[in-house]
Phi, psi and omega in degrees: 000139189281114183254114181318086179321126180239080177296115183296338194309311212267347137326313160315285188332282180309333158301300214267327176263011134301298173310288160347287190299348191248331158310300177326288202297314150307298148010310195262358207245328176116345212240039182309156190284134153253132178246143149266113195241122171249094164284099158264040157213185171252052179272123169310292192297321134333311150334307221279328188287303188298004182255353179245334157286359178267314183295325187284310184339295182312316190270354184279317198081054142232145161326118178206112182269122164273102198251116175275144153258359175097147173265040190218305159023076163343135163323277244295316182303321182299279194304331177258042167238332173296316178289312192267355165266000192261335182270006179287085210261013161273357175264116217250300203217112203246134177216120165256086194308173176223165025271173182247154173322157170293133195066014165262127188244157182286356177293348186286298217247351201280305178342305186271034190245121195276124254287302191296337164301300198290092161342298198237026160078345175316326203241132189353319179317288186236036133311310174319281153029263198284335184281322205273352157106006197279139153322146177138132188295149177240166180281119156338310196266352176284326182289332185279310171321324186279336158291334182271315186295332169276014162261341166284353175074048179265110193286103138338288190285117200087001160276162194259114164226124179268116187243141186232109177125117184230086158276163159240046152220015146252268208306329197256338161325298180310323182297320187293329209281319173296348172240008156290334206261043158039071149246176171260143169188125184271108222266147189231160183205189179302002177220022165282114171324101168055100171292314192322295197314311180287302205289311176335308186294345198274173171296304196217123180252128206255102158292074182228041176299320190074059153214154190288129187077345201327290198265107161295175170306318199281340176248017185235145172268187185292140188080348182289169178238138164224154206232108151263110177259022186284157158194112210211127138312105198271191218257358165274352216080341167274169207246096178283168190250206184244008184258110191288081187294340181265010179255003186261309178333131197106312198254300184265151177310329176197156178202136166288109179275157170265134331297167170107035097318242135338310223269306176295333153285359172279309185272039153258310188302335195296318173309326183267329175296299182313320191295305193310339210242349155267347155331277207310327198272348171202087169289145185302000000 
């Protein structure tokens, strides 16, 4: 079986040149888009990403202030640069990247990002929100999977989908979002009873655990679409999924590469989320 590359570029693209035209247009208006991306930690892959998120910033024509705190960052440090920048009326849109210092959780720290900031959705608010079926940014990368299998035109409604990860900024977002579009769906985690057994049954299987290689041939049935959302520092530097890709090639109908999948569509909605969130804060 020929297995279908489900390439992210050319979705980004068409996002980004919406976002741009609509960035221009406050830009002209007086009021250009700003993001405040708040980092604490020293993660390579977290560099990388948050360095790619700076470059789209740039090419959109938004603003984007990087504030580091160290991978040492305190709550109390965390949570009160998140507070002052959500009180910020120069600041449009607020992102608090991961992984977080040791012993800090976004359950720590999310609360203070104020609901019209969060961009990429992260904090009970509009976690709330997005279960309750409510207006309100949901996280970019869940979103970007669900954006993506519909632009491959791959059907949702009435499939069976096994999301591997239950985060509350991938798996469990991602879930809600997939049974709004009436899919089924079973979210497994580090203590789910014979993955294989499980992921196997599914249509479309969602990688996001964040560990490297996790999901195999063995664990997808013939014909299945897989969603790799991994993005791991392999022991070369490069930056790998969470899909053991040449043992899924073959078996499955279509798989999302790493990097060119996920990752450009994430950072266009996020990108696209900012626009939105100086829109909403200075309407024409």
């Amino acid at each position: 079986m020929d297995t279908v590359s489900l390439s992210g570029k050319e979705l980004a693209a068409a996002i980004n040149a919406d976002t741009k035209q609509r960035a221009a247009a406050l830009t002209a208006s007086g009021t250009a888009p700003r993001l405040a991306l708040i980092v604490a930690n020293d993660d390579p892959a977290s560099a990388w990403y948050v360095n790619s998120l700076r470059k789209a910033a740039e090419r959109l024509g938004i603003a984007c202030d990087t504030i580091e705190l160290g991978a040492d960052a305190s709550i109390e440090r965390i949570r009160g640069e998140l507070t002052a920048r959500s009180a910020d009326t120069a600041v449009d849109a607020i992102m608090l990247q991961t992984p977080l210092p040791a012993g800090v959780t976004l359950d720590d720290v999310s609360s203070a990002i104020a609901a019209s900031k969060d961009v990429d959705g992260v904090s009970p608010l509009s976690l709330g929100l997005l279960a309750s079926g409510l207006d309100g940014f949901v996280p970019a990368t869940s979103e970007a999977v669900v954006e993506l299998l519909k632009h491959h035109e791959i059907p949702l409604a009435g499939r069976h989908v096994a999301v591997v990860g239950r985060s509350n900024i991938v798996g469990k977002p991602l879930a809600q979002l997939l049974l709004a579009e009436n899919a089924t769906v079973t979210i497994c985690h580090s203590r789910t009873t014979d993955l294989p057994a499980v992921t196997s049954a599914a249509d479309i299987v969602v990688a996001a655990a964040g560990r490297i290689g996790l999901v195999t041939g063995k664990h997808i049935r013939e014909g299945a679409t897989v969603i790799d959302v991994g993005t791991n520092e392999a022991p070369d530097g490069k930056i790998v999924g969470d899909v053991a890709a040449e043992t899924v090639r073959g078996k499955a109908a279509a798989l999302s590469p790493v990097p060119g999948g996920i990752g450009p569509v994430t950072t266009a909605l996020l990108m696209r989320h900012v626009v939105t969130a100086a829109e909403n804060t200075h309407p024409a």
